[in-house]
C-alpha positions in Angstrom: 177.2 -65.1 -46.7 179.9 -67.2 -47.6 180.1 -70.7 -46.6 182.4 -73.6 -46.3 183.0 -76.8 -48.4 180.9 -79.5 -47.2 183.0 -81.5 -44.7 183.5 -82.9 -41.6 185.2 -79.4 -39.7 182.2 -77.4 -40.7 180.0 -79.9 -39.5 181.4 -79.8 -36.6 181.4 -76.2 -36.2 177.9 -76.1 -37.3 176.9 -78.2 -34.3 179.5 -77.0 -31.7 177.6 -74.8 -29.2 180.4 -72.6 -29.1 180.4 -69.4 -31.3 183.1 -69.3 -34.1 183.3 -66.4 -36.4 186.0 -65.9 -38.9 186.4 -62.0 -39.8 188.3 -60.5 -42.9 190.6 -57.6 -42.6 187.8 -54.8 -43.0 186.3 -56.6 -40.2 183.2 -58.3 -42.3 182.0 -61.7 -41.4 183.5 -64.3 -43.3 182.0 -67.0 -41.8 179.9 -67.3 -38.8 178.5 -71.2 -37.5 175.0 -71.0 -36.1 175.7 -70.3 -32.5 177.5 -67.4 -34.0 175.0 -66.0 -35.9 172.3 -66.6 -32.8 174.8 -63.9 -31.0 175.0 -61.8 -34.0 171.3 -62.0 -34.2 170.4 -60.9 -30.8 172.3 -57.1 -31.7 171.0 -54.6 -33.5 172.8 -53.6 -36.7 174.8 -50.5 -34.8 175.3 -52.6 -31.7 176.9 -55.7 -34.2 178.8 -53.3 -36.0 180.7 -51.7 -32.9 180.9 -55.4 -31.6 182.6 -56.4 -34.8 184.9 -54.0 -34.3 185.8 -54.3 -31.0 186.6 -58.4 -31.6 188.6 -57.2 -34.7 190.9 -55.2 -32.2 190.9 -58.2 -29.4 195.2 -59.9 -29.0 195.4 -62.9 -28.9 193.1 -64.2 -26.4 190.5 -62.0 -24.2 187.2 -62.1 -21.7 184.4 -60.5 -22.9 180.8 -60.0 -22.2 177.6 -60.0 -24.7 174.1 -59.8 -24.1 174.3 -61.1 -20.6 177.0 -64.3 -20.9 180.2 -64.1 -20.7 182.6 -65.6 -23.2 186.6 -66.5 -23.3 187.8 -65.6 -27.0 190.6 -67.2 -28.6 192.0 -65.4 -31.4 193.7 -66.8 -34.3 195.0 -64.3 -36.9 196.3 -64.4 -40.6 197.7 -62.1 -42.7 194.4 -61.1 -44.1 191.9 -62.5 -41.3 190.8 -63.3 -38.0 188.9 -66.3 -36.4 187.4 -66.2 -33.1 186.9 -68.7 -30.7 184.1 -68.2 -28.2 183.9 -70.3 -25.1 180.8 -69.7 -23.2 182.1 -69.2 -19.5 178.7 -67.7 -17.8 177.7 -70.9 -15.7 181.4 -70.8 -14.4 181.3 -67.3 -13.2 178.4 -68.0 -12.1 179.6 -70.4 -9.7 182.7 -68.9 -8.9 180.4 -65.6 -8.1 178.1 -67.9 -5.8 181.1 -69.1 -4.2 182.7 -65.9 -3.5 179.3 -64.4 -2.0 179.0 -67.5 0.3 182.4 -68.0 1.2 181.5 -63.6 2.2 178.1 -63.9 4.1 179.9 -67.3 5.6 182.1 -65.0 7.4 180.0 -61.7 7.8 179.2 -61.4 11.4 175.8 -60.0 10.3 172.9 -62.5 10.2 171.8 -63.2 6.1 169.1 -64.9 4.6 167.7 -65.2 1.3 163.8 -66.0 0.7 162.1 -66.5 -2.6 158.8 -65.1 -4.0 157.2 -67.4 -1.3 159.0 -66.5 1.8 160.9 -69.8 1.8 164.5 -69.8 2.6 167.0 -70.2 -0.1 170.4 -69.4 1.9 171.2 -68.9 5.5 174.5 -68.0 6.5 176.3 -69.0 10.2 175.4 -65.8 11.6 172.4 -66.6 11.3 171.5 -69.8 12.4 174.9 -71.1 14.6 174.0 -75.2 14.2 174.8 -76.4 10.6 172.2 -79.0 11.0 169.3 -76.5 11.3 170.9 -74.3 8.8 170.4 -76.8 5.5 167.3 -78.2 7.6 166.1 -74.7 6.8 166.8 -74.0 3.3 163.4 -74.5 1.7 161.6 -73.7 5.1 159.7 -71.0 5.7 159.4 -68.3 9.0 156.4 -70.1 10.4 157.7 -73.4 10.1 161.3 -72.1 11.4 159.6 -70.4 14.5 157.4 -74.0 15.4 161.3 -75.8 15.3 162.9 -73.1 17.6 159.6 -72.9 19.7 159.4 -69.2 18.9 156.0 -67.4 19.5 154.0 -67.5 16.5 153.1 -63.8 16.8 157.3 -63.7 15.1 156.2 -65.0 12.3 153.2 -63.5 11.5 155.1 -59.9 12.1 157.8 -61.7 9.8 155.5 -62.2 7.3 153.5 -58.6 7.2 157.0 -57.4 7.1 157.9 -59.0 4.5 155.0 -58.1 2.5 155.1 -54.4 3.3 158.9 -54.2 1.7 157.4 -56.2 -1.6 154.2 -54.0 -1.5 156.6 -50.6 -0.9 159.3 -52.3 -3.2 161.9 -50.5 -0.7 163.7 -51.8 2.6 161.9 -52.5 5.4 163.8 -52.7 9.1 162.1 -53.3 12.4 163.3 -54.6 15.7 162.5 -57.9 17.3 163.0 -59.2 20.5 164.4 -62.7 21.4 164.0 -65.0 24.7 166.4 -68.0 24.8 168.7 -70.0 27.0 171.3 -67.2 27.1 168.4 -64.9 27.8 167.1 -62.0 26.0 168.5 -60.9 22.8 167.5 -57.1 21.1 167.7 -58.0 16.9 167.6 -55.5 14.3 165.7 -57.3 11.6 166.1 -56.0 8.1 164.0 -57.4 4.7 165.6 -55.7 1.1 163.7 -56.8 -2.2 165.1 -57.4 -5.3 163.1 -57.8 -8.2 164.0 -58.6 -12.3 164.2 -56.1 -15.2 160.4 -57.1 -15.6 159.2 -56.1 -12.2 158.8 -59.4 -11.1 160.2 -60.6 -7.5 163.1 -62.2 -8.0 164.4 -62.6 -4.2 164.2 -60.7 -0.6 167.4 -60.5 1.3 166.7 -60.3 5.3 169.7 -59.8 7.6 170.1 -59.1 11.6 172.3 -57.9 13.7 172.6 -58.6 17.9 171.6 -55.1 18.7 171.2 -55.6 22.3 174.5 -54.3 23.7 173.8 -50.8 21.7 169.7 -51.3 23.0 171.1 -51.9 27.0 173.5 -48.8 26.3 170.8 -46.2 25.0 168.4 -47.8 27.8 171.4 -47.0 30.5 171.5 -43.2 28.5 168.3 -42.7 28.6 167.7 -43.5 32.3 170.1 -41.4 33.0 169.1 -38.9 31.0 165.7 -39.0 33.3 167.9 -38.5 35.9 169.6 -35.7 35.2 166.1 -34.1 34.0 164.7 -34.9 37.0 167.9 -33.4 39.3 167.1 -30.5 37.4 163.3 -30.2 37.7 163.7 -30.9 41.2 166.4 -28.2 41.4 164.7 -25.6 40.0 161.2 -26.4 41.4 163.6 -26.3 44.8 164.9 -22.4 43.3 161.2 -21.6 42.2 160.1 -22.5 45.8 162.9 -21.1 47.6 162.6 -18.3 45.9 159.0 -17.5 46.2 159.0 -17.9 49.9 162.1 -15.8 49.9 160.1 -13.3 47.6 156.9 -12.8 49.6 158.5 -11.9 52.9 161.1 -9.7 51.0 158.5 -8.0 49.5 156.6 -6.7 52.8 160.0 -6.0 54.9 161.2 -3.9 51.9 158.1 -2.3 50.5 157.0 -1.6 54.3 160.1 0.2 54.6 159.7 1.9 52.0 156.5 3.0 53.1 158.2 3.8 56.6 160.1 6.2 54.7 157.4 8.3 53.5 156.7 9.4 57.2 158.5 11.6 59.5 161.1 10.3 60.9 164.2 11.1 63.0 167.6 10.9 61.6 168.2 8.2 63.4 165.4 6.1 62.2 166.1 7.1 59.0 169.4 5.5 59.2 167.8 2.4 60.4 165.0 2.5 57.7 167.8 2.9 55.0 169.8 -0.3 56.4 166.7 -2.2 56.1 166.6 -1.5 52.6 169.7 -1.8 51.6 170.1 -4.9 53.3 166.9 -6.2 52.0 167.9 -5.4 48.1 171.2 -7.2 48.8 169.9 -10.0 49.4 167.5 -9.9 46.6 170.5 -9.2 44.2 172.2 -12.5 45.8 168.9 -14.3 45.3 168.5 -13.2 41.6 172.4 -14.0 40.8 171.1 -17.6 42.1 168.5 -17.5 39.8 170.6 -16.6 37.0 172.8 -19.2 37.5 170.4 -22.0 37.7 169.3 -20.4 34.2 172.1 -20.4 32.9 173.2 -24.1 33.6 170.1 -25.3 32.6 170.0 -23.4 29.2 166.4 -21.7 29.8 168.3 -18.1 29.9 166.3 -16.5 27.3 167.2 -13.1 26.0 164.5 -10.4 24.7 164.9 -8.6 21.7 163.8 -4.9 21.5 164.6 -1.6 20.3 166.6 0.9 23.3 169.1 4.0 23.3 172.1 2.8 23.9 173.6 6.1 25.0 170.7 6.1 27.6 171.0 2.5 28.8 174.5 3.1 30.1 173.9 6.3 31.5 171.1 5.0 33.8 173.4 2.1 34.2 175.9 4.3 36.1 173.8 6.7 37.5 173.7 4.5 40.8 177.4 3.2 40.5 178.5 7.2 40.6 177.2 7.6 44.3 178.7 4.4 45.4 182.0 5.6 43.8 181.6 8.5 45.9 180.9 6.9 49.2 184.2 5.6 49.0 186.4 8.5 47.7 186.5 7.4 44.5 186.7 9.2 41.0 184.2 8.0 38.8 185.2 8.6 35.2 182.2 7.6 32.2 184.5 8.7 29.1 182.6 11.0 26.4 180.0 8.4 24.7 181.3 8.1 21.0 177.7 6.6 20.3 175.6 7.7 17.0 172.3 9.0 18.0 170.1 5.9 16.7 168.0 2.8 18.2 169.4 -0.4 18.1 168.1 -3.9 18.4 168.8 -5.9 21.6 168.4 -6.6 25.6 168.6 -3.6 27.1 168.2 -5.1 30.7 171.2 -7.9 30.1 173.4 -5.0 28.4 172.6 -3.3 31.8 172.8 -5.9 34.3 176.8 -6.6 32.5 177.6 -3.3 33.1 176.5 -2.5 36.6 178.2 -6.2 37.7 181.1 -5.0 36.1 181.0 -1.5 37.5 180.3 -2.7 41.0 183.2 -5.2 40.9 185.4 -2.5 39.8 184.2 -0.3 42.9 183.9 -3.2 45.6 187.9 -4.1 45.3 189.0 -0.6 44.7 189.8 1.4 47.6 192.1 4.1 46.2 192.2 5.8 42.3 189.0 5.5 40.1 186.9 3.5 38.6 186.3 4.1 34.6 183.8 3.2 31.9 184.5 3.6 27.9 182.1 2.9 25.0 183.3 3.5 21.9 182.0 3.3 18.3 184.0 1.0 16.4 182.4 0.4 13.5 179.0 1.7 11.6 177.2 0.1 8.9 173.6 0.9 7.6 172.0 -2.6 9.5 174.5 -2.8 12.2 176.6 -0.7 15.1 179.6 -2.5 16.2 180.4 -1.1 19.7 183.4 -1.6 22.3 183.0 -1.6 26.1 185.5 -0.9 28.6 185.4 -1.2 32.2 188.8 -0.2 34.0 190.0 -0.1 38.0 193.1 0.6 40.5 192.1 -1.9 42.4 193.6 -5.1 43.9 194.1 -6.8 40.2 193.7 -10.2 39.8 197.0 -12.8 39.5 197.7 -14.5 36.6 197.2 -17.9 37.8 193.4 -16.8 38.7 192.5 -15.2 36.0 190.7 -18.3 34.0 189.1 -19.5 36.9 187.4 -16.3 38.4 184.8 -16.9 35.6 183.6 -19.7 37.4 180.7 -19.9 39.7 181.5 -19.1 43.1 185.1 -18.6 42.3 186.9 -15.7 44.1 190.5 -14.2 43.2 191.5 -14.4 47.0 190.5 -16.7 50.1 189.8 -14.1 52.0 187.5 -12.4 49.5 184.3 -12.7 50.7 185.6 -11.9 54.3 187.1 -8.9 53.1 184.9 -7.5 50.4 181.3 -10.2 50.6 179.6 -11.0 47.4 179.0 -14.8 45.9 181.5 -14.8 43.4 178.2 -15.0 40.6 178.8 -12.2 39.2 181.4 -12.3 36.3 180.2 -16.1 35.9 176.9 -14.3 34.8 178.6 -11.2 33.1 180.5 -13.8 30.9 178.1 -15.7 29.9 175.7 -13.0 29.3 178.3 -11.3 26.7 178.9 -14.5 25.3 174.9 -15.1 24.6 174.8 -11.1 23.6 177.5 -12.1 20.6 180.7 -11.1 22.3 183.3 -12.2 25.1 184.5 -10.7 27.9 188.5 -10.2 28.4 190.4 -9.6 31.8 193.5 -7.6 31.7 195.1 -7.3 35.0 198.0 -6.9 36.8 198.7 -7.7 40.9 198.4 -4.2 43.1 197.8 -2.2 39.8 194.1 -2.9 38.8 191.8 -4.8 36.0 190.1 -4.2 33.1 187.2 -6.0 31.5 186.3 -5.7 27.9 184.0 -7.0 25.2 182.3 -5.9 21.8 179.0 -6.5 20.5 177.7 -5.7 17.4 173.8 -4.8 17.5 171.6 -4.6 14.4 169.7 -1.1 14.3 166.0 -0.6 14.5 163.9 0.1 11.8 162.8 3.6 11.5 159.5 4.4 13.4 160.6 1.8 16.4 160.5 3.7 19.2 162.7 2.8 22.7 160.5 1.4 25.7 160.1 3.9 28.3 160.1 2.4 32.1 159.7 5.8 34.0 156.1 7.2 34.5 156.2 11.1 35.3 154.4 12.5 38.3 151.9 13.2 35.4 151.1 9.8 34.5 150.8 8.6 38.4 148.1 10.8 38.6 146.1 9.7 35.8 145.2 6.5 38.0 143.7 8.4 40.9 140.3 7.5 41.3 140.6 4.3 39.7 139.3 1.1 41.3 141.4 -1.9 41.3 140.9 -5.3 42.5 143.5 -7.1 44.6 143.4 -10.6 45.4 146.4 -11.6 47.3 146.3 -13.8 50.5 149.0 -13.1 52.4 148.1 -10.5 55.1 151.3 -8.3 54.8 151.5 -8.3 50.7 148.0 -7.6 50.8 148.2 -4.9 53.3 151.0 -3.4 51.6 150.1 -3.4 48.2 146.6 -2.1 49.2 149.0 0.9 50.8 150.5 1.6 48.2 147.6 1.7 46.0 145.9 3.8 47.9 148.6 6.7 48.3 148.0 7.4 44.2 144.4 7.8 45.2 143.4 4.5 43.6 139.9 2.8 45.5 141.3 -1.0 46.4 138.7 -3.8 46.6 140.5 -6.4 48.4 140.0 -10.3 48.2 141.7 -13.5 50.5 140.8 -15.8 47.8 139.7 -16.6 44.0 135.4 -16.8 45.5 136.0 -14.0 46.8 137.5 -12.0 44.4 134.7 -13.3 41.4 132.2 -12.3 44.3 133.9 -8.9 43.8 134.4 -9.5 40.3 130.6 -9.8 39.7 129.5 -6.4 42.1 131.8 -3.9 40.7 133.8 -2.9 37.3 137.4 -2.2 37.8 140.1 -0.7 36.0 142.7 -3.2 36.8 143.3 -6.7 38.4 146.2 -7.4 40.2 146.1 -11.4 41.0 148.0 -12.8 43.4 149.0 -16.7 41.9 149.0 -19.3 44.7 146.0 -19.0 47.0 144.3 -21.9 48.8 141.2 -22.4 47.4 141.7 -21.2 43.8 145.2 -20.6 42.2 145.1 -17.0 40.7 145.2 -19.1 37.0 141.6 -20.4 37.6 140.4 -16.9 38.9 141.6 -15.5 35.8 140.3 -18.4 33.4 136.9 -17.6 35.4 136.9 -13.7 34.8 138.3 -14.4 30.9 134.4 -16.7 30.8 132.4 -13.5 31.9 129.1 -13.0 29.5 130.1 -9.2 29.7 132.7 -9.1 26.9 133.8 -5.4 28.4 134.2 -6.9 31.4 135.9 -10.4 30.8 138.6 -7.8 29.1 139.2 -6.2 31.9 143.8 -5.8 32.5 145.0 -8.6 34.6 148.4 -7.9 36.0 149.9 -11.1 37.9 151.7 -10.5 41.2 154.1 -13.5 41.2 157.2 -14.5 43.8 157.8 -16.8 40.8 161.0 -15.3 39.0 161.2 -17.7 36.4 160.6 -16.7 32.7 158.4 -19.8 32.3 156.1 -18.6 34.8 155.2 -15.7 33.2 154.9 -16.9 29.7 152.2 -19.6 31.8 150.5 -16.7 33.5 150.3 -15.1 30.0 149.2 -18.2 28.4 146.2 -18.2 30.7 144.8 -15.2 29.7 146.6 -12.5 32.1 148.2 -9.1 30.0 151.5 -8.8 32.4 153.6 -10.0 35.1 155.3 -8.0 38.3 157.7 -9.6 40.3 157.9 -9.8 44.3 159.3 -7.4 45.6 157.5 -4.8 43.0 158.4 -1.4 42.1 155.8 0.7 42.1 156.9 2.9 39.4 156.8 -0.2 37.3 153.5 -1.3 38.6 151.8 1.4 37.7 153.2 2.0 34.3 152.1 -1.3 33.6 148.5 -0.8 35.0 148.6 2.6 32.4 149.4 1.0 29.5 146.9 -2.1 30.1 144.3 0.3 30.7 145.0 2.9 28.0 145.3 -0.5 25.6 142.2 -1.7 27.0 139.9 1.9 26.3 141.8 2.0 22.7 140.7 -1.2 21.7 137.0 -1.9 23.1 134.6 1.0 22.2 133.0 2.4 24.2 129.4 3.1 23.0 126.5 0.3 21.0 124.3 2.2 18.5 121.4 -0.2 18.8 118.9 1.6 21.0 119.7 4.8 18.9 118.7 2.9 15.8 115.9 2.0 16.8 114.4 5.5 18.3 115.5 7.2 14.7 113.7 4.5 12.8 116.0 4.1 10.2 117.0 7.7 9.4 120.0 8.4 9.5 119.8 12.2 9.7 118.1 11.8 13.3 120.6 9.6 14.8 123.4 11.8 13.5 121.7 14.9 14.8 121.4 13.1 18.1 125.1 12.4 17.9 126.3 15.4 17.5 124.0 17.3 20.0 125.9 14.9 22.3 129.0 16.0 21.5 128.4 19.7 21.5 127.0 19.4 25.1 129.0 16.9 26.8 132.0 19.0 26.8 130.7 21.7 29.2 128.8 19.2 31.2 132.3 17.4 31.9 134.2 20.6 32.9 131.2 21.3 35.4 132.0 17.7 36.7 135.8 18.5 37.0 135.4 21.8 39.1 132.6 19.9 40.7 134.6 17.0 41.8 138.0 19.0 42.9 135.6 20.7 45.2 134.0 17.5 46.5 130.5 19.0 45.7 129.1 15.8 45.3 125.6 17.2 45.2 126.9 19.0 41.5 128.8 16.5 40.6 125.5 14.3 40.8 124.0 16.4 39.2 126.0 16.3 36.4 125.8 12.4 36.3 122.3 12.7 35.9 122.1 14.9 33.1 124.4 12.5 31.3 122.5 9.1 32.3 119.9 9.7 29.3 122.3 9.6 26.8 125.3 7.1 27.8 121.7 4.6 28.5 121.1 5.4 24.6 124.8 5.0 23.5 124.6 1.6 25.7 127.6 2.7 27.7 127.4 -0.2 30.8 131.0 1.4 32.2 130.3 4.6 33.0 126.6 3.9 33.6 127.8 2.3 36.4 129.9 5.1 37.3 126.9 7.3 37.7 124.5 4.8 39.7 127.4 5.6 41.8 127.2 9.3 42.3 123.5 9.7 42.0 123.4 7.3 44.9 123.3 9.5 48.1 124.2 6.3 50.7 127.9 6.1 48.5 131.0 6.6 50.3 133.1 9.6 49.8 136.2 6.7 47.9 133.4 5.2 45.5 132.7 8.8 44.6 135.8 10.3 43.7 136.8 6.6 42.2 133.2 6.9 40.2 133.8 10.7 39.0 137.2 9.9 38.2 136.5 7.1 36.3 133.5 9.7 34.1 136.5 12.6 34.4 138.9 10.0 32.3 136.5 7.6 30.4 134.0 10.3 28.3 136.9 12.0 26.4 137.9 8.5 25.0 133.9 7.9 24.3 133.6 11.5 22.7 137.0 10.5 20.3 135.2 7.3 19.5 132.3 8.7 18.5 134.1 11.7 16.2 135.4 9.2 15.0 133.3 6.9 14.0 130.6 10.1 12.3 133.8 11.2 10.2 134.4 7.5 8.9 130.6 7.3 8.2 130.6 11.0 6.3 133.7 9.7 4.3 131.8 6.5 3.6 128.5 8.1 2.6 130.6 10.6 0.0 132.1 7.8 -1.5 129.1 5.6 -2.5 126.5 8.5 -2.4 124.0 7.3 0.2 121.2 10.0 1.1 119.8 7.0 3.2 120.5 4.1 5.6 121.6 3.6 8.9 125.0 5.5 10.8 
């Protein structure tokens, strides 16, 4: 490189700190004095080249920044060349830097303070500490000798210092909350500690800042004691419903199932009037109850909606098959336009859809007293997942005024004052239809006009089923009510009236009832008998019908801890059920219960029950063939062969009550169902070989053989044609069945 003539300048430059570089046109280095060529040094050959030509391109003077420092560059140019001043400015902007930050955190109204490797302070701002004495007392402090000066527990610092160390350890932000007690009282702090650390990994510095937290910690203290006591206005409002309806339930249950039993007899016309205004009044005021119900679900969000295929075509039909009469009583013309419904299964609540329509339909017949009363659904739109259909529920009624039209969706909101003089009701109704709609996907829409009439309308789309679902059927056929006489069920209800009239209506399908006051004396009953169904009452005074059932569910007897528990609850609430199912029962009735619905759902338990448990243990049979397989299939099928005739002799046996035969019969089937280890209907035939029986246990005890040894018979076809297929396929000639 070129260098300069001996003399005092360059002597100069060569010991002036500064860098001086002197560039040529092309941007080469004429001259560079050491501190120069230090800079130059610390670049790499493409880095010194791009720096060369960025100084080459600098006016007259310029800030730059290299390797870290930060230099002020003079230019001087010549025709031909270019010398560059450098004027290392670094410390200043340093210092101007440190001052701006301070002069920043000085002011911030958020606590800062900066620590060293050693959890000593270097900076505290104002915010911070207040008293500028303690403040530069502190600096070089650390947390445990800060605490001893502001006679602060030492558990602070220690929880200072681990928190400190976990944010170096975790090399990320730490932030915990601390708790104060001064002069001016107690003081909520959120404490934060961020590390920084060099391009090495080394800690350089932690930055810790606060912030007076406690009017946001007194504010979520004041939401969340109130938010306690608006949980607990509503767990004690609907424990009051839950109560208030169960003691509604249980007495409504025996005036309204006792007149229906009333109604079974002969009576005059005049009773029968009577009986039929006992009814009716008695389901009103279960509708009122329910519409209570539904309120305090809906206001308290638990109104849960199911999700299941149904015919939709069906669903409203059934829906105003009851509405029609009513229309009638009153003169009315009932019009249910043609359905313009495709013929397929959608997915959805059928009983919501339902319970809209009949509270709309019954709204539209209470405040019309002249004209008709019409229901549309309409099609209007098809898709291969979904069907997007309209509903339309239209009156000549009283209409509704504009200025009420918002406000008769709200609860106990009536069009008129005189309203509920004129025409009764609660005013529930539409507040439930509304929001109903609204959780089915749609929203329901008043058109009306004063002296003219109203209409209500709303769409819902509903996704279709997949093929094979198949709609839930409620109605059992005479057929199917039969199918439970003889059965023997075990009732354990303690109130004398439910019990009575449950054990009523059991008994007038020709079921045998076992009945039990309380959860001892129902296991007692539990233990003695088998039965085809349980029907448990839930609150009881000894046991609560949960802890009967957790009992039965404990039985050694697998067949028997199986056996279909059906709860009888006043409790209306969805909860309640999903606890009673929790705990081991397979269904839930509500008080007052239908009895169509009680026994389809006795049916379907029971047929569930047989499917899934079979009926028959091979063991014994084993054993007598000695591991030949040919004997104990020949045994098998002999059984099979015979049994048939020997059952139909028990059915003409049994309709004739020749229980003599019908003994007979039992007996002839004892050997086998003891080899086929059949402990059900074993039991049944102790019963009818048993001369000292009653004429019920009998026909329950036949009937019970009559409907259980065609399932056993299936099961075991079944189970010789899987055991055939399975010795084809691996060619046994030997081994067990």
């Amino acid at each position: 490189m070129p260098t300069i003539p001996n003399s005092l300048a360059a002597q100069l430059l060569a010991q002036s700190p500064n860098p001086v570089l002197h560039l040529t046109g092309a941007g080469a280095v004429a001259y560079a004095n050491p501190a120069a060529e230090t800079l130059l040094g610390q670049l790499g050959t493409e880095q010194e080249a791009a720096v060369l030509a960025q100084l080459l391109a600098l006016p007259t003077a310029a800030d730059i920044s290299l390797n870290g420092q930060h230099y002020q560059v003079a230019v001087v140019a010549n025709a031909d060349t270019r010398t560059l001043y450098f004027t290392d400015t670094t410390a200043r902007q340093l210092t101007e830097q440190r001052a701006f930050f301070e002069t920043v955190f000085h002011h911030l109204p958020t606590g800062v303070a900066i620590f060293d490797a050693d959890q000593r302070f270097l900076y505290v701002n104002p915010a911070a500490v207040r008293n500028d004495e303690v403040r530069e007392w502190l600096i070089g402090k650390d947390n445990f000798e800060y605490c001893q000066h502001r006679n602060h527990p030492i558990t602070m610092a220690v929880e200072r210092q681990q928190k400190f160390e976990l944010a170096v350890q975790q090399r990320a932000e730490v932030m915990w909350e601390e708790t104060v007690h001064g002069l001016a009282g107690t003081r909520r702090w959120l404490r934060i500690y961020h590390p920084v650390f060099d391009a090495d990994g080394s800690l350089r510095m932690v930055v810790g800042s606060s912030a007076d937290i406690t009017d946001r910690y007194l504010a979520e203290q004041e939401t969340t004691r109130a938010r306690h006591a608006a949980e607990a206005a509503v767990r004690a409002r609907e424990t009051f419903l839950a109560n208030m309806s169960h003691e509604i339930r249980t007495p409504m249950n025996g005036v309204l199932g006792m007149a229906g039993l009333l109604a079974r007899t002969e009576l005059s016309t005049q009773q029968q009037e009577y009986v039929s205004i006992i009814r009716n009044s008695g389901n009103h005021l279960l509708s009122v109850l329910n519409d209570v119900l539904d309120v305090a679900k809906i206001t308290s969000g638990k109104l849960e909606l199911e999700h299941m295929p149904f015919d939709l075509g069906n669903v409203i039909r059934i829906a105003t098959q009851t509405q029609v009469f009513r229309a009638r009583e009153k003169d009315l013309q009932f019009v249910l336009e043609p359905l313009d419904l495709p013929e397929t299964l959608v997915l959805g609540d059928p009983h919501r859809l339902s319970q809209v329509l009949l509270n709309l339909l019954s709204n539209a017949i209470k405040f019309t007293q002249q004209g008709e009363v019409r229901l549309l659904a309409r099609c209007q739109q098809e898709t291969d997942m979904a069907l997007m259909v309209h509903f339309r529920v239209s009156d000549t009624g009283v209409g509704v005024p504009a200025s009420k039209q918002e406000s008769i969706f709200a609860s106990f909101a009536q069009a008129y004052a005189d309203t509920t003089r004129n025409f009764g009701g609660t005013g529930l109704g539409l507040t439930i239809s509304s929001t109903l709609v609204e959780q089915l996907g749609g929203n329901l829409v008043l058109c009306s006009v004063p002296g003219e009439g109203s209409t209500f309308s709303f769409t819902l789309t509903f996704p279709k089923a997949p093929a094979g679902f198949v709609a839930e059927q409620h109605t059992p056929t005479l057929h199917d009510a039969g199918l439970v006489q003889g059965w023997r069920v075990l009732l354990v209800e303690d109130h004398d009236v439910n019990r009575l009239l449950a054990q009523l209506v059991l008994e007038h399908y020709g079921i045998l009832v076992d009945a039990a006051v309380s959860g001892a004396a129902a296991l007692q009953l539990f233990e003695q008998h088998r039965y085809q169904c349980i029907l448990m009452d839930i609150q009881m005074p000894d046991m609560s019908g949960l802890d009967v059932t957790a009992a039965m569910r404990r039985h050694p007897d697998d067949a028997r801890a199986r056996t279909p528990i059906i709860a009888l609850t006043a409790n209306a609430f969805r909860a309640d059920n999903e606890k009673y199912l929790a705990a081991g029962m397979d269904d839930c009735v509500a008080k007052p219960f239908d009895e169509a619905e009680l026994l389809r759902k006795m049916l379907a338990l029971h047929q569930r029950s047989v499917a899934s448990a079979p009926l028959f243990d091979l063991h014994d049979l084993h054993q007598m063939a000695h591991g030949s397989p040919t004997f104990a299939r020949r045994i098998l099928k002999s059984f099979l062969e015979q049994t048939p005739a020997v059952l139909a002799q028990l059915q003409q046996a049994a309709t004739a009550t020749d229980w003599p035969t019908v003994a007979m019969c039992a007996h002839k089937l004892k050997p086998s169902l003891k080899l086929l280890r059949s402990p059900e209907l074993l039991v049944a035939v102790r019963e009818l070989e048993n001369p000292a029986a009653e004429a019920a246990g009998r026909l329950a005890a036949s009937h019970q053989l009559l409907n259980t040894l065609p399932t056993l018979l299936v099961q075991l076809q079944a189970y010789l044609d899987a055991d055939s297929t399975k010795r084809q396929n691996t060619g046994e000639t030997s081994g067990t069945v």
